[in-house]
N, C-alpha and C positions, 0 to 999 in steps of 0.2 A: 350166275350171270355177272356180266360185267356194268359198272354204274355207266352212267352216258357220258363222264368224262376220260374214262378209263376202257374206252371199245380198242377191240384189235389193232382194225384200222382208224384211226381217230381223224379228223376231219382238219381237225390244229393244232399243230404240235403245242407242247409244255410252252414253250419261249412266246409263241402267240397268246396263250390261254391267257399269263401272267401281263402281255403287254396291254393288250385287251381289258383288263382288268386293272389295269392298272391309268389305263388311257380314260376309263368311265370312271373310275374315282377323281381324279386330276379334273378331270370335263365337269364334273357337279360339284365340283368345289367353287372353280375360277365362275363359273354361271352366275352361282348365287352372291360370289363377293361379287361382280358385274351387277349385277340386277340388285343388290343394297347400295351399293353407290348412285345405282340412276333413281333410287325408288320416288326420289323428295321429285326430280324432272318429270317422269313419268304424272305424277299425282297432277304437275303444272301444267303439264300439255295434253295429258290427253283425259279430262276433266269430264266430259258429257259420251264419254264412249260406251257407257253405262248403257243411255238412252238407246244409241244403235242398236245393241244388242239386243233391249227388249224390242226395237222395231222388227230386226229382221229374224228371229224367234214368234214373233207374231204377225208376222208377215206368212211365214210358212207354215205356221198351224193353220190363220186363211186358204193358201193353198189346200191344207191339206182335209180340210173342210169340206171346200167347193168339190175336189177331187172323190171322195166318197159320199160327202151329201147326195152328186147327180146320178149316182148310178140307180 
């Protein structure tokens, strides 16, 4: 049998296969230099975001409570 990049008819040629591959290396690279330059801003501004999280994580366990508790 043929592997899933090598079928008959293949879905994307070689030139895609390579640009594709090559577009998602290039994209996680520039990301993460992006996101180490912002890390120190990030840490400054959004400080109590933390708490949100466990708000609305425990908001929906609530929900999900009441939701099965009534039955």
């Amino acid at each position: 049998m043929y592997p899933i990049l090598l079928q008959k008819d293949p879905m994307f040629s070689t030139g895609q296969l390579i640009f594709a591959i090559l577009f998602f290396i290039a994209f996680v690279i520039i990301i993460s230099i992006m996101y180490r330059k912002d890390k120190k801003l990030h840490k400054k501004n959004y400080r109590g975001v933390f708490w949100v999280l466990i708000g609305f994580i425990g908001f929906f366990v609530l929900l999900l409570l009441i939701k099965y508790g009534l039955k």
